[in-house]
PDB file of N, H, CA, C and O in Angstrom:
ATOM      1  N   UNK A   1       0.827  -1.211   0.000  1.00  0.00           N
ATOM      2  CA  UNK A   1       0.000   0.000   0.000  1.00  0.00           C
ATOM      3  C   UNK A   1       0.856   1.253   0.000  1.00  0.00           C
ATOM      4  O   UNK A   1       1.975   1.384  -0.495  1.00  0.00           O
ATOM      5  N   UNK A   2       0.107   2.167   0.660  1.00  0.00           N
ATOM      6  H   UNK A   2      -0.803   2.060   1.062  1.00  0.00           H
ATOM      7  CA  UNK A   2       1.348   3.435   0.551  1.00  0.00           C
ATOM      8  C   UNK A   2       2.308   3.966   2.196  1.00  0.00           C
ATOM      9  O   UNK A   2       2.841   5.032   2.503  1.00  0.00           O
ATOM     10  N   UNK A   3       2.191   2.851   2.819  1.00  0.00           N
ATOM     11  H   UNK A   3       1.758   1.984   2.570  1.00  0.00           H
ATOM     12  CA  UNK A   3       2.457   2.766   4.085  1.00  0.00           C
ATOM     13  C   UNK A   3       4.157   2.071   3.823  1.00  0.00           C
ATOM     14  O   UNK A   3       4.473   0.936   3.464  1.00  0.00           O
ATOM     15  N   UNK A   4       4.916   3.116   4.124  1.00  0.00           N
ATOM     16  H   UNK A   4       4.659   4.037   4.415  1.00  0.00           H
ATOM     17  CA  UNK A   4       6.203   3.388   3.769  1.00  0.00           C
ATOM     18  C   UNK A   4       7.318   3.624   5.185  1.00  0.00           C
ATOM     19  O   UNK A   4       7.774   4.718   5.516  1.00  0.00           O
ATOM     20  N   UNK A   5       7.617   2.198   5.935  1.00  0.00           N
ATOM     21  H   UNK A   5       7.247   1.309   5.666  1.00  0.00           H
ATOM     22  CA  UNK A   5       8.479   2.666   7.082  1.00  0.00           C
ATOM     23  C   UNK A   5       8.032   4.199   7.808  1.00  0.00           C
ATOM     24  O   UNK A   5       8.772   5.076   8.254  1.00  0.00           O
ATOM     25  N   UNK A   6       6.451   4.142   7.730  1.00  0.00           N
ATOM     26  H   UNK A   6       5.850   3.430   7.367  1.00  0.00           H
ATOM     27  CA  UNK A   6       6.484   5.820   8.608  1.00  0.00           C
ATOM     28  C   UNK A   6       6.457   6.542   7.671  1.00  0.00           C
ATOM     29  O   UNK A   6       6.725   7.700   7.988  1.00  0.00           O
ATOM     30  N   UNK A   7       6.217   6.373   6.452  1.00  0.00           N
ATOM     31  H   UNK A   7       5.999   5.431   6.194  1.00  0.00           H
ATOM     32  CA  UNK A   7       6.173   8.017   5.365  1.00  0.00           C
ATOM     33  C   UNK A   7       5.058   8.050   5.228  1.00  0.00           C
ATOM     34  O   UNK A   7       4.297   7.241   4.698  1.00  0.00           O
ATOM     35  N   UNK A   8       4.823   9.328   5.863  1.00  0.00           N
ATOM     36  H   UNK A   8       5.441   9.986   6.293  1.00  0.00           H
ATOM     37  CA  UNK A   8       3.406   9.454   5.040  1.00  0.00           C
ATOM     38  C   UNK A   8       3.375  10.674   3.815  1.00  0.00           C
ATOM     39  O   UNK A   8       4.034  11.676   4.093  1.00  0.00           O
ATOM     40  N   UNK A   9       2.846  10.672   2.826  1.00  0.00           N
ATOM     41  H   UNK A   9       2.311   9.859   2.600  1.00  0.00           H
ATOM     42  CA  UNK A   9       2.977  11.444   1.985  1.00  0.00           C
ATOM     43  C   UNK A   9       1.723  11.648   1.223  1.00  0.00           C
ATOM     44  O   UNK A   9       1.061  10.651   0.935  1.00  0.00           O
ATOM     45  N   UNK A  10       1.212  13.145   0.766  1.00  0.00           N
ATOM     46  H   UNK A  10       1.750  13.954   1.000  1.00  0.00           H
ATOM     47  CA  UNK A  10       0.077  13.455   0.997  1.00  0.00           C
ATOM     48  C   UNK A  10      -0.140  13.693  -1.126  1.00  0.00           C
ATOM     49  O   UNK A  10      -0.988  14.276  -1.801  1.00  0.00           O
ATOM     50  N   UNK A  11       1.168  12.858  -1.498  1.00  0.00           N
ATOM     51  H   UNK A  11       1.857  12.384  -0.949  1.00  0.00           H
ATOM     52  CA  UNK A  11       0.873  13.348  -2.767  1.00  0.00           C
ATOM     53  C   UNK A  11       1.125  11.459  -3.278  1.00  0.00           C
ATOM     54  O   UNK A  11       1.780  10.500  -2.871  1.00  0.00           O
ATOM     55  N   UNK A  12       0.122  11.770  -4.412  1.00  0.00           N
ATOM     56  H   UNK A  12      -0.410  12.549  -4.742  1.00  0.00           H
ATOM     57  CA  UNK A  12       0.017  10.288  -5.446  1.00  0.00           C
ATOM     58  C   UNK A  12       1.139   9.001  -5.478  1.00  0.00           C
ATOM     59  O   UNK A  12       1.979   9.002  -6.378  1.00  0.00           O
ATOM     60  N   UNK A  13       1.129   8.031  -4.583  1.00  0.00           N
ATOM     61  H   UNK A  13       0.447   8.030  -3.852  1.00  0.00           H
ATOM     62  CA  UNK A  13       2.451   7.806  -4.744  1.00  0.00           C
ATOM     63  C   UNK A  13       1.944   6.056  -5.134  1.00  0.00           C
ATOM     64  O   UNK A  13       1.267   5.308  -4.429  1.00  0.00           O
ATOM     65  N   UNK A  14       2.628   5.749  -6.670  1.00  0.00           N
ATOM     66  H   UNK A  14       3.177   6.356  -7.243  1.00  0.00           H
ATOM     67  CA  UNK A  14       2.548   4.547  -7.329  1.00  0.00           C
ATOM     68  C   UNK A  14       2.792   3.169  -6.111  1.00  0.00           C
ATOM     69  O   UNK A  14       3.330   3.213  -5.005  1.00  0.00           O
ATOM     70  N   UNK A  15       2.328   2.315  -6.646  1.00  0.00           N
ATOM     71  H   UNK A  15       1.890   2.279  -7.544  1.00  0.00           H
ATOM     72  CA  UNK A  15       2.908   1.298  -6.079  1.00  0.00           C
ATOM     73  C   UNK A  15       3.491   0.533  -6.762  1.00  0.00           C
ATOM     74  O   UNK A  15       2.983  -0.338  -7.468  1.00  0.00           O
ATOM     75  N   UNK A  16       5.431   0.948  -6.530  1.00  0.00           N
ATOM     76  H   UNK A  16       5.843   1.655  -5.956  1.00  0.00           H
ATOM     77  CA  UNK A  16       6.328   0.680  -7.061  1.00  0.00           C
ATOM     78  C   UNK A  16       7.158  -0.370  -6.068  1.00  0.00           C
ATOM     79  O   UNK A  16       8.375  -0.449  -6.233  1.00  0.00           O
ATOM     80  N   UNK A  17       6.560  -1.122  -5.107  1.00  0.00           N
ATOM     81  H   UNK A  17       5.572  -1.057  -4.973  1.00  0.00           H
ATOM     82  CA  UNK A  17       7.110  -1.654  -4.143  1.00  0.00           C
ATOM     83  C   UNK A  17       7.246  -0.719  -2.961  1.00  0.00           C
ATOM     84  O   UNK A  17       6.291  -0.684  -2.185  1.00  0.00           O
ATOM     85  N   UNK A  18       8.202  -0.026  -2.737  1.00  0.00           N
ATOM     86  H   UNK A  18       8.978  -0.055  -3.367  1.00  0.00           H
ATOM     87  CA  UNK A  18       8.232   0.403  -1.449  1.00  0.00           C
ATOM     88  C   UNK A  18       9.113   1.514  -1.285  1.00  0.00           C
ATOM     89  O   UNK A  18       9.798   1.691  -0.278  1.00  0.00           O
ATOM     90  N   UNK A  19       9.089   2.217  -2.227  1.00  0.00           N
ATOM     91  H   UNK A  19       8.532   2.074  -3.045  1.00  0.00           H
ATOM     92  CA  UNK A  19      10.093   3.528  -2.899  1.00  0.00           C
ATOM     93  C   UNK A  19       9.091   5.016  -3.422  1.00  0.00           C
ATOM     94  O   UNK A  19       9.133   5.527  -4.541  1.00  0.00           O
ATOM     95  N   UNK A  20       8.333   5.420  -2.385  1.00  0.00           N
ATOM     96  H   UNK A  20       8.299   5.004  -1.476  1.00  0.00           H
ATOM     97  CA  UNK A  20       8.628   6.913  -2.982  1.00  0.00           C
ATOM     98  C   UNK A  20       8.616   7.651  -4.002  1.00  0.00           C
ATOM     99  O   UNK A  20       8.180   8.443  -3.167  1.00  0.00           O
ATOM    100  N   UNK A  21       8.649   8.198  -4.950  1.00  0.00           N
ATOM    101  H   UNK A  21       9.003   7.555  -5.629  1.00  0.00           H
ATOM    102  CA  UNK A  21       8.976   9.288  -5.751  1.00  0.00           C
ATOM    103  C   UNK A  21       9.740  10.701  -4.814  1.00  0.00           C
ATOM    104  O   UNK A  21      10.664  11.396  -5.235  1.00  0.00           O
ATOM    105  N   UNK A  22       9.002  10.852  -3.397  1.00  0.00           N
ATOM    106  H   UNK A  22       8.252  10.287  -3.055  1.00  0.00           H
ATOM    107  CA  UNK A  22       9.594  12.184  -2.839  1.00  0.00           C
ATOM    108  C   UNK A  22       9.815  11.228  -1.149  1.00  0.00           C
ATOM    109  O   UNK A  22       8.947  10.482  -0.695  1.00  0.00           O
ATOM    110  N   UNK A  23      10.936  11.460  -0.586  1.00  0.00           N
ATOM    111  H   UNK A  23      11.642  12.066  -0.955  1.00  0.00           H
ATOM    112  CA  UNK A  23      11.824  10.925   0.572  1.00  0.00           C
ATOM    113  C   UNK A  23      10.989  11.967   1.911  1.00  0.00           C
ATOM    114  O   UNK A  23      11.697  12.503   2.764  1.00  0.00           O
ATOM    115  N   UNK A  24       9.768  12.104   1.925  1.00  0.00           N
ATOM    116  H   UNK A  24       9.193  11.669   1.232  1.00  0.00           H
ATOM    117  CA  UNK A  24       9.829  12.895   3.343  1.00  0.00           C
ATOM    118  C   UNK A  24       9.501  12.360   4.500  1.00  0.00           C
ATOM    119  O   UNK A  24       8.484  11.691   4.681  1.00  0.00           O
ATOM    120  N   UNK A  25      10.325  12.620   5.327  1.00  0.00           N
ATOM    121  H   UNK A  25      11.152  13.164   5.181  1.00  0.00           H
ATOM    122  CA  UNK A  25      10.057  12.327   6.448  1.00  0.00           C
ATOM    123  C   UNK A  25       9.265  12.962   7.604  1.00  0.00           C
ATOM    124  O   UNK A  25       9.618  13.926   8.284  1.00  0.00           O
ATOM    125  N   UNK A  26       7.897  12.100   7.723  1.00  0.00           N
ATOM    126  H   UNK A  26       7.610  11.317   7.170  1.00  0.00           H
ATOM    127  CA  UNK A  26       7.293  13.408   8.668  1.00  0.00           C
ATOM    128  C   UNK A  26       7.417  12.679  10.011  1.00  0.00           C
ATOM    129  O   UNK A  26       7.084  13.244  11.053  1.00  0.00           O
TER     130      UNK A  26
END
């Protein structure tokens, strides 16, 4: 899903495995 070690990110993010497009850390 888009549940990323704790990233949450509030913009479109593929499911490419488990990588992001943008690294933020909130």
């Amino acid at each position: 899903g888009i549940k990323v070690t704790g990233i949450r990110d509030v913009t479109p993010i593929p499911h490419n495995g488990c990588r992001p497009p943008k690294r933020r850390r909130v």
